[in-house]
N, C-alpha and C positions, 0 to 999 in steps of 0.2 A: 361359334363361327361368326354371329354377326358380329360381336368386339370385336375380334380381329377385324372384320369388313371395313369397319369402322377406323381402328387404328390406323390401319392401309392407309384411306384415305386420308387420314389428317396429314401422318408422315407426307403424302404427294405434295398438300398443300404448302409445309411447311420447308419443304426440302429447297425448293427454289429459290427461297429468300436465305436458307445455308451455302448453296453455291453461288449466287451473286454477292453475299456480304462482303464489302472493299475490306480491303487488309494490305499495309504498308511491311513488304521487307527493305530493311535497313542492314549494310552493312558496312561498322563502320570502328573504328579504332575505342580498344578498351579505355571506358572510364574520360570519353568524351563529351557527355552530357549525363546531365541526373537521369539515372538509367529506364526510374520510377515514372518519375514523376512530367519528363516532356512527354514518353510517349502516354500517359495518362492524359494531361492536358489537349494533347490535338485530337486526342478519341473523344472529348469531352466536347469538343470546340465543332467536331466534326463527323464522329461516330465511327471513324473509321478507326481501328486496331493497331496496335503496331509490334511486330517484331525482329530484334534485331539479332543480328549475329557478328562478330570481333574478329578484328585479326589487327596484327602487332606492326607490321610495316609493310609499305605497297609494293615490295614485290609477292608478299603472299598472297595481298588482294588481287594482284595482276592475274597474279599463276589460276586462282579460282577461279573468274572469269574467262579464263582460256578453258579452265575443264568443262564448261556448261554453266559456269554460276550467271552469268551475262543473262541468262534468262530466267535463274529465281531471284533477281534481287531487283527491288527500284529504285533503291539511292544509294550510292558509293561515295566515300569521302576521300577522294584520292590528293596525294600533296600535287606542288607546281612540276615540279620534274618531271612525274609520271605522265603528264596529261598529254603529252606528244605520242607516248608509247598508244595510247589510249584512243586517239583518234586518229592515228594510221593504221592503226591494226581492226579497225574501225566495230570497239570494245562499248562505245557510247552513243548516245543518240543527239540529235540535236534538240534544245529547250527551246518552248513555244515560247514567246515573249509574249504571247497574247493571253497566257495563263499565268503569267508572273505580275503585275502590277505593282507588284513591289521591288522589282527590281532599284527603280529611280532611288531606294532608301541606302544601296551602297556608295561609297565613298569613290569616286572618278579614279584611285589608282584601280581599283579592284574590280571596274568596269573596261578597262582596256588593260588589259594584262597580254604581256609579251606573244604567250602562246594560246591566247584566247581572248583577239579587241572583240569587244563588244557583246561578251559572253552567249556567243554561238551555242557553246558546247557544257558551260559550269557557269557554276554561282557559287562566289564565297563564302563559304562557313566560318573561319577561323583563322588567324595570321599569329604566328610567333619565332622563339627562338631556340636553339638548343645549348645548353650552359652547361655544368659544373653545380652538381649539390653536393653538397658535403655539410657533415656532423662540427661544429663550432667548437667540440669540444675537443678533439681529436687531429682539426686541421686548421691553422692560423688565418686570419683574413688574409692577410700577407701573403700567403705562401698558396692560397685560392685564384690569385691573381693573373699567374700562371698556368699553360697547360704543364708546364715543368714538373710541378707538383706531381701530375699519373706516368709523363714518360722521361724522364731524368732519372736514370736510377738508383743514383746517389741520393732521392730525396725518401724521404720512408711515411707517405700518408699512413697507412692502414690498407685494409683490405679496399678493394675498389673494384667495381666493373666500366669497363667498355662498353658504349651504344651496340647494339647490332642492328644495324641499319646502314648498310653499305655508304650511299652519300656520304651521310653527316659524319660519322667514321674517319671516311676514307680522305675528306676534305679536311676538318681538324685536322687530322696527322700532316697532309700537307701545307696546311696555314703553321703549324709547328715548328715545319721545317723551313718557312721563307717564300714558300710556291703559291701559285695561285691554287683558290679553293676547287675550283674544275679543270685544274692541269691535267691533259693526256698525255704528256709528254714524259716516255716509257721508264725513261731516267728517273724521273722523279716519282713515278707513280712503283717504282720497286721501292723506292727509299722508304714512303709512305708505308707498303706494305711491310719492311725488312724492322721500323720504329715498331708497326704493333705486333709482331712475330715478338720481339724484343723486349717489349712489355707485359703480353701476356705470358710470359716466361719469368717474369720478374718473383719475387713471394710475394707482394701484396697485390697483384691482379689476380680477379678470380672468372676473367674471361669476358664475355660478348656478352648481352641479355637488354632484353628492350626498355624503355626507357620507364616504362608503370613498374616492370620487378625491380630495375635498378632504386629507381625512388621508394617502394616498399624497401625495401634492405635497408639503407640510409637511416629511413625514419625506424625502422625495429632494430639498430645499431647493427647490423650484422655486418653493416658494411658501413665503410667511414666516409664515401664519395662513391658518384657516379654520373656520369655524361648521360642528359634525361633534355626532355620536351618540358620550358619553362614553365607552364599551367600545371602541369603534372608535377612539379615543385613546389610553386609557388602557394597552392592549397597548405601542402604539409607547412612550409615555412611561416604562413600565417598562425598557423594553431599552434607552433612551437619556435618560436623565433631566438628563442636563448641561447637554444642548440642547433637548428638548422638554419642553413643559407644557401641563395644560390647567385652564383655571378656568370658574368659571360668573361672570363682571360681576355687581355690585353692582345695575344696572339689574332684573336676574334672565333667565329664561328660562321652558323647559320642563319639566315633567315627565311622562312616559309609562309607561305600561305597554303590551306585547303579547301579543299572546293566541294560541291555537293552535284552530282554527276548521275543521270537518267541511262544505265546499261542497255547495250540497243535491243533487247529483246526482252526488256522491261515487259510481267506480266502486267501488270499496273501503270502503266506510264502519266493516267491521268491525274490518279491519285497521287503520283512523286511529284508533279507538279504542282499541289495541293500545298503537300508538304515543304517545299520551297519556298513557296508564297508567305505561307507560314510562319517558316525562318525568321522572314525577311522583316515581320511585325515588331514595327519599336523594341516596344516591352517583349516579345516575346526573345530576340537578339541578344537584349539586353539579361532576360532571364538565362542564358547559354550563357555569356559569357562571366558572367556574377559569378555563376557555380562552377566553370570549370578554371579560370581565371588565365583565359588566354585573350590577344587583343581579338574586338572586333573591327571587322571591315562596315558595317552594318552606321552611317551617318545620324541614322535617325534615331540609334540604340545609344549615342551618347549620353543623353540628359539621363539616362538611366544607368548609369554605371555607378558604381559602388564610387565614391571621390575617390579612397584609397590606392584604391585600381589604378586610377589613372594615374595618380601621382607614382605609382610603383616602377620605378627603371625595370622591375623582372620582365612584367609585361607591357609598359610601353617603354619601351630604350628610349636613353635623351638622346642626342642628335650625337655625342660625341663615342657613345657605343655602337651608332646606327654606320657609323661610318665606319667599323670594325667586322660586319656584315655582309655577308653574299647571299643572293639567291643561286640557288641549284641546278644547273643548267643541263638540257639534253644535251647529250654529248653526241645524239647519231649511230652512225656506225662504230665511231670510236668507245661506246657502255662498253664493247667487248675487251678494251684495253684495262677500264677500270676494274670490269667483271674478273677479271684475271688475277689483276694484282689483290681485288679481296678475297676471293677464293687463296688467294697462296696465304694472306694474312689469318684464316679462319683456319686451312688444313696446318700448316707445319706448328 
């Protein structure tokens, strides 16, 4: 009887310091950072834990956050687009400046951003593009250069997939066609949807899928091309360059930024501020973007960047790809027109 007495009370002592131990939930796009080893590093640096949870593009993280996740998670990685949905629906909280000191280390575009000057509401994680990878062996430079190459049916790549990811998608198809990349204008947002009806219909589409399985396929041959997020390319391309490439078409495409975003019912708010700050450390920037090989926003994470990197058009575009470029615009009330025309391009 007395053990147990005993036991009892250590358990008491020891429970209190189990229910305040900090712990950082993270949730955030597959295979965006060394999954190991940052959050090992910031538990080392700071004792606090970290664990994350994935999802494949921001309307699934939206949708979560609407079910309750707004209050299990501390950091969100949402793109430029979503962040209006996010602060009207008021999905986020505002950032201390007085807990980030390291803000001053990003770069002045990424500090006054269209739909967040003076980062109220985010801080930038990561800035890139979406291209075109494809097998070298199977699909010409030449004939890469082109979105023609997936929707021209006369041309015959190999097997290939589609982004699913409404935007970038749905915009491609319109830059394909001649239209602006966030036209809402109903005309053309059928044509867009009626080209990928038309495609996926074709023998060598093998449909929609996000941009990490599209790039796994590519790299295990399965698939000869796919429309994918350029760091999540440009890894595989480095370790096999003979056979993989990725471009951005002459047509153009995307360009995005992402941001790192405190959910308003954050259990942790103080610690995702922590974690922010974190980011924002030269070398540690620089450690993100080494490994996952997308640009950073982060000034001070320069002198740290792999030279390669930077010379690389995948992840920084010369100025004459940059001008081939959009950002992703809220559309407002009008998502419901684009909402439409991709639901018809997904069902028929």
């Amino acid at each position: 009887m007395r053990r147990l007495l005993v036991l009892f009370v250590a358990l008491l002592l020891v429970a209190p310091a189990i229910v305040t131990a900090e712990e950082l939930k993270v949730f955030i796009w597959s295979e965006y950072m060394d999954e190991e080893a940052m959050p090992a590093a910031f538990e080392k640096k700071t004792g606090i834990k970290v664990r994350l949870d994935i999802y494949e593009n921001n309307e699934e993280m939206v949708a979560k956050l609407q079910a309750g996740g707004v209050s299990q998670y501390d950091i969100i990685v949402p793109s430029d687009y979503i962040m209006p949905v996010l602060i009207n629906q008021k999905l986020i909280q505002p950032i201390d400046h007085a807990k980030v000191s390291n803000l001053k280390n990003l770069k002045p575009l990424f500090r006054e951003t269209s739909y967040d000057p003076g980062n109220k509401w985010s801080v930038a994680w990561q800035w890139g593009t979406v291209g075109l990878m494809y097998r070298k062996d199977r699909i010409s430079d030449e004939d890469a250069q082109s979105w023609s190459i997936l929707f021209d049916p006369k041309k015959k790549p190999g097997s290939f997939w589609l982004i699913d990811s409404v935007r970038e998608m749905m915009g491609i198809a319109l830059l394909y066609l001649g239209y602006e990349f966030n036209s809402t204008n109903p005309k053309e947002l059928k044509e867009a949807a009626d080209l990928l009806v038309a495609t996926k219909k074709t023998k060598d589409c093998m449909g929609f899928k996000p941009g990490v399985g599209g790039k796994n396929d590519v790299v295990a041959g399965t698939a000869a091309a796919a429309i994918v997020y350029n760091g999540d390319a440009i890894q595989s391309v480095t370790e096999n360059p003979d056979k993989l490439a990725f471009v951005i078409p002459k047509e153009g495409s995307e360009i995005w930024y992402d941001s790192m975003c405190i959910p308003a019912k954050a259990p942790n708010p103080d610690t995702a501020h922590k974690w922010i700050n974190w980011i924002l450390e030269a070398k540690v920037g620089a450690d993100l973007s080494n490994y996952n090989q997308f640009a950073t926003p982060n000034a001070a994470s320069m002198p740290y960047i792999t030279p390669e990197d930077i010379t690389n058009p995948g992840i920084y575009p010369t100025p004459d790809i940059m001008k081939t470029l959009h950002f992703t615009k809220d559309l407002g009330k009008k998502n419901r027109l684009m909402d439409e025309a991709w639901t018809r391009a997904k069902s028929h």
